[in-house]
C-alpha positions in Angstrom: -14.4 -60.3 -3.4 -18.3 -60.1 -3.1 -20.2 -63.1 -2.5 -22.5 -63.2 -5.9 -26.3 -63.8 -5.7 -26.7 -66.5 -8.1 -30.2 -68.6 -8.1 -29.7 -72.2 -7.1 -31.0 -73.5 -10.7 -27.9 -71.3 -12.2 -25.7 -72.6 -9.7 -26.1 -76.4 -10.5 -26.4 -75.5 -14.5 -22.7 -74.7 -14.5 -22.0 -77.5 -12.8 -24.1 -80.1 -14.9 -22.9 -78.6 -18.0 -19.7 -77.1 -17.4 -17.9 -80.0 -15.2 -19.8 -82.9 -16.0 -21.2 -83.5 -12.3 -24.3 -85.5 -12.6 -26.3 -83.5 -10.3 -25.5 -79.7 -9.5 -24.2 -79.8 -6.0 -27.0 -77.8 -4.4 -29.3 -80.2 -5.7 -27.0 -82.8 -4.2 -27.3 -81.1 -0.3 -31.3 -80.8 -0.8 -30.5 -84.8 -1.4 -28.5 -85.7 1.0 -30.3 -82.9 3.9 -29.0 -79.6 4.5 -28.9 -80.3 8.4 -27.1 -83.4 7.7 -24.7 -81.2 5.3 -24.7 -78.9 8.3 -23.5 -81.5 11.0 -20.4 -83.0 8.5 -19.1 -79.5 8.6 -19.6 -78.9 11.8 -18.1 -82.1 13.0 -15.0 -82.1 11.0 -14.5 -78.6 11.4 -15.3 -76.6 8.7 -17.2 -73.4 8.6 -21.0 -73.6 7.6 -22.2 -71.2 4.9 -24.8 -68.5 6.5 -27.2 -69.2 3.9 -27.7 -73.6 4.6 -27.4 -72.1 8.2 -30.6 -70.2 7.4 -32.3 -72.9 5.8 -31.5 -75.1 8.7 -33.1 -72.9 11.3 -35.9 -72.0 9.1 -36.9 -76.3 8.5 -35.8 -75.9 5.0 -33.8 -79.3 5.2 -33.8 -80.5 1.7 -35.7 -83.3 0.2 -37.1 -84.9 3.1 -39.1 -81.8 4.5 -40.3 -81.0 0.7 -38.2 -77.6 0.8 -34.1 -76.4 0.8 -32.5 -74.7 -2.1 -35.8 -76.2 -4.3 -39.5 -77.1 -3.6 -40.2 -80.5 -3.9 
């Protein structure tokens, strides 16, 4: 199956509306850092997606840097 290219605000939509989730859950990794998103993975051995790979590497790291999936 392709991966689909879907924007980050359509993303979280589904989840706000369609599940219930208080906050869409890339809204929630800008929160909680994308680096610090990046290191759970890593650590308990899961594979990081490409794309918060990218952010990482290009400073995007959520919330705290003013930039990750959103602008802040």
């Amino acid at each position: 199956m392709d991966e689909l290219d879907l924007e980050p605000t359509t993303v979280d939509a589904c989840m706000l509306l369609g599940a219930g989730h208080p906050m869409g859950p890339l809204k929630l990794l800008d929160f909680v850092g994308l680096d610090v998103a990046q290191s759970i993975g890593e650590q308990i051995g899961e594979e990081v997606p490409e794309r918060i790979e990218a952010l990482v590497a290009a400073g995007r790291l959520g919330r705290k840097t003013g930039a990750g999936f959103y602008e802040y």
